[in-house]
N, C-alpha and C positions, 0 to 999 in steps of 0.2 A: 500394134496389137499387144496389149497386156498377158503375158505368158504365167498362165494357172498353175503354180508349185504347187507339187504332192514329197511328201514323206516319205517313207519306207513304210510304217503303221495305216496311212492313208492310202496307200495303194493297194495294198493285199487286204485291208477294211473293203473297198471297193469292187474286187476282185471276188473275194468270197461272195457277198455280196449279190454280183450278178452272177455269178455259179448257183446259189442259191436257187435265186429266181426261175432260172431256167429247169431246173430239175424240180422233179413230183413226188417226192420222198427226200429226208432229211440226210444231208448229206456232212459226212464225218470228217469235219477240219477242225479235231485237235490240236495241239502241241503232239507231235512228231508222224501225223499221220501222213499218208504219200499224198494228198492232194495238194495238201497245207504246205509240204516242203517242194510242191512244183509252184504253187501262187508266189510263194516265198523267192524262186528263184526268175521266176518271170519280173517280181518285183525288183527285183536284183537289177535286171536288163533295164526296164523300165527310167530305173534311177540315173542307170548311165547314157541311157538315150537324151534324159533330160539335164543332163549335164554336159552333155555336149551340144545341145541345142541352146542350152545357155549360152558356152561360150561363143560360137557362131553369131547370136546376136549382140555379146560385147564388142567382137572385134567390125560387125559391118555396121555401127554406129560410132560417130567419135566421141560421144559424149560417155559412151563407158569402155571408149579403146583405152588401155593404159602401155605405156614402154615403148615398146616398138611398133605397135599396133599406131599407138598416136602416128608416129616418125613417118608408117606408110601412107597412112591418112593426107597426111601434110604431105607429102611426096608428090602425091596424082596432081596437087598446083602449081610444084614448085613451091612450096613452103618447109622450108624445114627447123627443126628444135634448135634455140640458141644455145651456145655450148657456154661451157664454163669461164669465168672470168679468171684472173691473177691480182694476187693482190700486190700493190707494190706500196713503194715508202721509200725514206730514204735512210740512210745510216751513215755513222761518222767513226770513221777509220783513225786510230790515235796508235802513236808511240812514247816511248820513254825518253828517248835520245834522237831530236830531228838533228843532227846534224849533215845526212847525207840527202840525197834524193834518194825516191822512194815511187813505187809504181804500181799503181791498183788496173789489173788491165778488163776491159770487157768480157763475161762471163766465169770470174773468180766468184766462188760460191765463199756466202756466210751458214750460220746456222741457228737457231733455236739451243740455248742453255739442253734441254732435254733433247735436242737432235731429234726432234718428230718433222721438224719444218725446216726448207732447204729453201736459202735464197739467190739469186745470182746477179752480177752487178751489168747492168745495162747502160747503152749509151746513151749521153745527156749532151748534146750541143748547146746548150745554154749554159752550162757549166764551167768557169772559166778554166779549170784546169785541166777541163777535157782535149785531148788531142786527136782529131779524126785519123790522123797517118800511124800513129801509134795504136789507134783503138784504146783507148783507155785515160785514166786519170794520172796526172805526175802530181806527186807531194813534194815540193820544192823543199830545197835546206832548209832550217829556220821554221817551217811549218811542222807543227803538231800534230792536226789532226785535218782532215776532210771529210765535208760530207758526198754521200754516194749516192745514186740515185738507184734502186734495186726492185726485181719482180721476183713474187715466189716459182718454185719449179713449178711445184703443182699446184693447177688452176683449180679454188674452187674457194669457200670460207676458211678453211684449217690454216689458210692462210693470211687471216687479218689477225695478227697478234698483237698483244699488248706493248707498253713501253717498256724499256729494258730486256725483253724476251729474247733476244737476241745477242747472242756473246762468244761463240766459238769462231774461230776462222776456216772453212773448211778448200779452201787452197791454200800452197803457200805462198806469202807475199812479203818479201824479204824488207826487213825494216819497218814492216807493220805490227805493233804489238797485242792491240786490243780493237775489238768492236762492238759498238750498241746503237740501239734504236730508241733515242730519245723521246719521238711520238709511235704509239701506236698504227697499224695498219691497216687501212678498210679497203673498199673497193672489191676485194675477193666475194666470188660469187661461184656457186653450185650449175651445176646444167640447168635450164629453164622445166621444171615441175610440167607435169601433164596438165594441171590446172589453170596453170599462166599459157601456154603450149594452148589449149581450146581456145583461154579469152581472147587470144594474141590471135588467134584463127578467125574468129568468128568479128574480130576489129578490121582483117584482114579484109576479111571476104565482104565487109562492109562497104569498105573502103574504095573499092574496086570501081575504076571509071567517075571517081568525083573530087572533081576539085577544091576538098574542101579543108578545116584545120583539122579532121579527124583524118582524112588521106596523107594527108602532110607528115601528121603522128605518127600515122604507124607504118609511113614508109621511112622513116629514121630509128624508130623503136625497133623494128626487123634486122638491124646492122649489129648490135650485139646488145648482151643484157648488160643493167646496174648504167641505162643512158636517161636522163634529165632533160627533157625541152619545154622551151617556152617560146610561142611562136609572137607574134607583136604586129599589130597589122597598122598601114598606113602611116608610118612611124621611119626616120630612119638609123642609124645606130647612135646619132647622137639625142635622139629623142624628139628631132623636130618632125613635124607633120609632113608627109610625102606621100599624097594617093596613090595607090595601088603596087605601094613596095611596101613588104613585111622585112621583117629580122628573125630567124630560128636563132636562138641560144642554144646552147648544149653543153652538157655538162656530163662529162665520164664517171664522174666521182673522185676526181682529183682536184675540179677547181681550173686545169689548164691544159685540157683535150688537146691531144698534138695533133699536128698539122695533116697527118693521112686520115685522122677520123675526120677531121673539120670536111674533106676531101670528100671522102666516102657519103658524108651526109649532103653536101653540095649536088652531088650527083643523083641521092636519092630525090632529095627534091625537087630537081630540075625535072623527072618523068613526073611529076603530081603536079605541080604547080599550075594552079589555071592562066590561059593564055593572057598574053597581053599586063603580065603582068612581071616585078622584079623584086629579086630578094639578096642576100646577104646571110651567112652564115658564121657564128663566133662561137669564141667560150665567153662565159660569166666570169663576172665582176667578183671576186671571192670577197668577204668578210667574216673574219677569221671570230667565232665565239669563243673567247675567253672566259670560264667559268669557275670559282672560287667558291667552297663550301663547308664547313666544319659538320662530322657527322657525332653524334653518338650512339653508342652502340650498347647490345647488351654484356660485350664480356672483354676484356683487355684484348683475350686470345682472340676475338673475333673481329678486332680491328684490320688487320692486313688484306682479310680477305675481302672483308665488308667495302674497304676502300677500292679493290683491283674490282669489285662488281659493279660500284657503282660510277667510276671513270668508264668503263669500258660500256654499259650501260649508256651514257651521255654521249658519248665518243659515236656509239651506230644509233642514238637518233639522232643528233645532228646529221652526221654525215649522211644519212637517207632523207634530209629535206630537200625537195626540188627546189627548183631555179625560181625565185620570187615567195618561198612562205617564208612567212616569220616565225621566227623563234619564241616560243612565251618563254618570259622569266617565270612564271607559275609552275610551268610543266618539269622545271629541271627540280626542283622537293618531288614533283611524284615520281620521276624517276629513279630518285634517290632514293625514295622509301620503297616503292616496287623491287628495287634492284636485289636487297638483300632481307631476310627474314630478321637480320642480329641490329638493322639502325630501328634506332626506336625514337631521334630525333635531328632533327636537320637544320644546323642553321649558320648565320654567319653568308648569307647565300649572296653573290654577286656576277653580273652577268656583265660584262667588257667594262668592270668596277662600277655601274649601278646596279637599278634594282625595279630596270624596265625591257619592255618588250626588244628583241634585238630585228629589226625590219630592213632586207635586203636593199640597195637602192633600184632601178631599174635597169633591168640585165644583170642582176644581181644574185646570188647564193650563197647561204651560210655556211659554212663548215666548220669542224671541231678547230680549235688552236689548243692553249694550253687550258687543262683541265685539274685544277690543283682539289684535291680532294683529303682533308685531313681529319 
């Protein structure tokens, strides 16, 4: 039922109105006279009745629940809001004088030049300097510098920063003298919006009791936000034909999903999957876009910045391609020119050194690599 808004002017208009009608003589509702300041004050009541009948119908619909109203909505199924991601990357730990060893251990914090963004170093088993009994990295005599693999503290975008952003040491790490981040940071991601929070519901509630590639979706997409899948039916990882086995790829947004998410998504699809039938879980294939471009701008001064918008510009739409789109070489000029108000031309433009489309193979995903912008 569509609820009839009235005003403050439209209610005591109405009011008078039917006072009117009912009385056999003309009845005195000036400005300041006693009927006119009771209609006035009933209207008063009237307003907040209906602002509270308002909010009663926001909250027992979810389509205009907002905050926590959504969170309880989602609750009554067992659904509830994805929270915030972290952004991570890596960084390269250097000194002046390697002549001793040197020890980066698990959760020493770096920092942001302007100290707004705190990062902390996490374990990498794939790292060869990494040591599980020690918890951390050793920097061997002889050695310079190492890279580190790192997450910001707090979860959310304030934590995908640019390249170089990072330069203070905020432990101390004895024979460590400098630190910077060579690439840029994505992956960081906000709490999931009430908007994505509905569609993510209403995919949900879809889904429910069918064995289908939309069931499959959103029981992977439900494990956390900024995830990539591409499901592949009757295929098997090597791309030959195999009835009734699929492949889920997945993609975190780093290009090489560790091993408990690969986990986590295993099992979510093992409750959807229709019977009688077998699958396989991976990450994608990464191919790294290398993009090369000369801008001009309208003022000398506005070169530095022009260039930090439109790297960083390129850097999250790449990295927000899913698993199998291609890259146009067309769309990185309109990025360039959307990015910043000061380019006023763009050229010199080359995409992994040509000056053609860059198309994932099968299992395949783009991602940012070096992004030279001058």
């Amino acid at each position: 039922m569509q609820l009839s808004l009235q005003n403050f002017s439209t209610l005591v208009e109405s009011m008078a109105a039917a006072v009117q009608g009912a009385a056999s003589q003309i009845i005195d509702l000036t400005v300041g006279s006693v009927l006119r300041a009771i209609l006035e004050s009933n209207a008063a009541l009237a307003l907040w009745m209906q602002w509270l009948i308002i909010q009663v119908l926001q909250t027992t619909r979810l389509a205009t629940s907002t905050g926590s109203d959504c969170d309880s909505w989602g609750a009554d199924f067992g659904f509830i809001r994805l929270p915030a991601v972290s952004a991570s990357g890596t960084v390269t730990f250097s000194r002046f004088t390697p002549t001793q060893s040197s020890f980066v251990g698990v959760g020493s914090s770096v920092l942001t030049g302007d100290m707004t963004q705190s990062f902390f170093v996490i374990a990498d088993p794939s790292n060869p300097s990494y040591s599980t009994s020690l918890n951390g990295f050793t920097v061997g005599p002889g050695v310079a510098s190492i890279d580190v693999a790192v997450s910001a503290a707090t979860p959310g975008t304030g934590g995908n920063v640019l390249a170089d952003a990072i330069s203070l040491l905020g432990s101390p790490l004895p024979g460590i003298d400098n630190v910077t981040n060579a690439a840029g940071f994505t992956g960081g991601l906000n709490a999931e919006s009430d908007a994505d929070f509905r569609l993510r519901f209403g995919n949900y509630l879809a889904s429910l009791a069918r064995a289908t590639q939309e069931a499959i979706s959103a029981a992977i997409l439900n494990i956390q936000l900024g995830l990539s899948t591409l499901i592949s039916e009757n295929i098997d990882q090597s791309g030959n034909i195999q009835m009734g086995h699929f492949v889920v790829t997945v993609d975190d947004g780093t290009g090489h999903p560790p091993v408990s998410l690969l986990s986590q998504v295993q099992a979510a699809v093992e409750i959807v999957r229709p019977i009688g039938t077998s699958f396989a879980v991976q990450g994608p294939i990464v191919v790294l876009a290398n993009v090369a471009m000369t801008l001009t701008v309208t003022s000398p001064l506005a070169m530095n910045s022009a260039i930090a918008a439109v790297q960083n510009s390129i850097t999250s739409y790449i990295a927000g391609l899913g698993i199998g789109i291609t890259l146009n070489y067309s769309k990185l000029m309109q990025l360039a020119y959307e990015a910043s108000t000061s380019v006023i031309n763009v050229t010199d433009v080359t995409l992994n050194g040509g000056t053609v489309d860059l198309t994932p193979p099968l299992f395949g995903v783009v991602h940012p690599g070096t992004i030279s912008v001058n």
